[in-house]
C-alpha positions in Angstrom: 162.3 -127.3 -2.5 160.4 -129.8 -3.8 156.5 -130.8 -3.6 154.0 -134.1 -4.5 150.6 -131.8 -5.2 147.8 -133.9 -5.0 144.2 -132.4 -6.5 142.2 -134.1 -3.1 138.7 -134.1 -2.3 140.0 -134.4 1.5 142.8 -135.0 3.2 143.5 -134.7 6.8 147.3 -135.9 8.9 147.0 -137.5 12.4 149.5 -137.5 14.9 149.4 -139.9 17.9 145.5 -140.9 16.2 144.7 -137.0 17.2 143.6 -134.7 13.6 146.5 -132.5 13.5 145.3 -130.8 10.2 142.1 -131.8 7.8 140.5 -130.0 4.6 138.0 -130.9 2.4 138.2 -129.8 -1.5 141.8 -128.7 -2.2 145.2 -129.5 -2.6 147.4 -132.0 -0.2 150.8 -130.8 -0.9 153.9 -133.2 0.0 156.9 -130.6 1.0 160.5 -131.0 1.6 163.5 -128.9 1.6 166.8 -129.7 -0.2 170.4 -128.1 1.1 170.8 -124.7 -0.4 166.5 -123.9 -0.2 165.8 -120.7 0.8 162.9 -118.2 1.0 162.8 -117.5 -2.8 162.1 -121.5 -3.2 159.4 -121.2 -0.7 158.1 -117.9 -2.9 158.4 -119.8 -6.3 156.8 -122.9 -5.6 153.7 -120.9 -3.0 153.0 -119.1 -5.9 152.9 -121.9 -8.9 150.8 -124.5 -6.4 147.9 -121.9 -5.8 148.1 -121.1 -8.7 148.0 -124.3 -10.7 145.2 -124.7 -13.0 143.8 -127.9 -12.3 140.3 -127.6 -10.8 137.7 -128.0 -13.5 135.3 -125.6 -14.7 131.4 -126.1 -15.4 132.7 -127.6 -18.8 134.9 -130.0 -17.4 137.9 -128.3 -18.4 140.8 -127.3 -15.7 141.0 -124.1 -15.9 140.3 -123.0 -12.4 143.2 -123.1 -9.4 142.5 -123.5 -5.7 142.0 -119.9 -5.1 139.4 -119.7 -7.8 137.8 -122.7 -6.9 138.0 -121.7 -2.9 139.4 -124.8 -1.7 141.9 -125.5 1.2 145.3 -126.6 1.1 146.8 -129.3 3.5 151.0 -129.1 3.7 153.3 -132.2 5.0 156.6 -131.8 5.5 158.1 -134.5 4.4 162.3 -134.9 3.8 161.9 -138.4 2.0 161.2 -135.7 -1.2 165.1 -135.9 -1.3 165.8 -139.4 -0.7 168.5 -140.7 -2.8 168.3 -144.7 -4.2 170.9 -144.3 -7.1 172.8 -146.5 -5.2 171.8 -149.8 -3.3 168.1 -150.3 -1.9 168.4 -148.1 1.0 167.5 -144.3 0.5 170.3 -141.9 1.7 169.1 -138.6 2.5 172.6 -136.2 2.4 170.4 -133.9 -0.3 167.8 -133.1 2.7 168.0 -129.9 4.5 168.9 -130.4 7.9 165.3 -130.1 9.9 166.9 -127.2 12.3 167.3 -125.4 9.1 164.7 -127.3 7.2 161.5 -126.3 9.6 161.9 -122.0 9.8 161.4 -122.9 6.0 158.6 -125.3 6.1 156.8 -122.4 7.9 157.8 -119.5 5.8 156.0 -121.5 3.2 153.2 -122.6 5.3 152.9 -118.8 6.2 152.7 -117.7 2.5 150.3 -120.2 2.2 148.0 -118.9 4.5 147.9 -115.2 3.1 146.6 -116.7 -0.2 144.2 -119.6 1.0 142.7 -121.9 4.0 146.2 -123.9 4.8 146.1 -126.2 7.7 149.6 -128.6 8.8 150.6 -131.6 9.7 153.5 -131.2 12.3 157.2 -131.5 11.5 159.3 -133.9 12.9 156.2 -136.0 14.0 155.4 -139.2 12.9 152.2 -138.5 10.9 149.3 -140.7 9.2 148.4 -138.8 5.7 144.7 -140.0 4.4 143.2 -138.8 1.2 140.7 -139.3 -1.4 142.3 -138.1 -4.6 140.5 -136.4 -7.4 141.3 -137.2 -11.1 143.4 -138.4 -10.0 146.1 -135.0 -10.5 149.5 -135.7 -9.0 151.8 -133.1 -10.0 155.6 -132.7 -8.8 158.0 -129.7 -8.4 160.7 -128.6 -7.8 161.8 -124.9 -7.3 165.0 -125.2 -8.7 164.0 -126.6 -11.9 161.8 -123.7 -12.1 164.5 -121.1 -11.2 166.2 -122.4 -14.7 163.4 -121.9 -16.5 
């Protein structure tokens, strides 16, 4: 799995100009799934994004992660994580997870999520509009099986 983690002072997704999902203070977290995820990247990658040290302190310094700061996280699901342009200008996509597969894994992450901290969605397969106001700005990516390696 991989994940764009954005440090946001909001963020919300629409769907057909409806708010599918909104937060305020947090984390907007870009998620895709690669062929051969499985629930152990979901667990890996739940647990180093709410975890993530990034939120400053009263001295400025980030020390402080999402759950100690009490903000919200906001998931996408978003396959173009996985897009390959080694080749030509057009991205292939052969490295995504199928979304059958892809979306019972999207949740178990989304659901992990929720036990830790205020997670609200966009919704998968949908063509979504993602606004946010970043903060920093702290862009971090991931990927779970870099981190399985190391």
């Amino acid at each position: 799995m991989r994940a764009v983690v954005a440090r946001v002072a909001w963020a919300k997704v629409e769907v057909e100009e409806q708010v599918v999902g909104q937060i305020g203070p947090g984390l907007l977290v870009l998620l895709g799934c690669g062929k051969g995820d499985e629930a152990r990247d979901a667990d890996l990658l739940v647990d180093k994004i709410v975890s993530l040290r990034i939120f400053e302190n009263d001295g400025g310094k980030m020390d402080r992660s999402v759950i100690d700061f009490q903000g919200s996280v906001l998931v996408v699901s978003q396959f173009t994580l996985f897009a390959d342009v080694s080749r030509g200008r057009r991205p292939g996509f052969d490295d995504a997870m199928p979304p059958e597969l892809a979306e019972p894994l999207v949740e178990t992450f989304v659901a992990k999520c929720k036990a830790l901290v205020a997670t609200e969605t966009g919704r998968f397969r949908a063509h979504m509009r993602v606004s946010s106001l970043n903060d920093g700005p702290v862009t971090i990516w991931l990927d779970s099986r870099a981190m399985r390696k190391g």
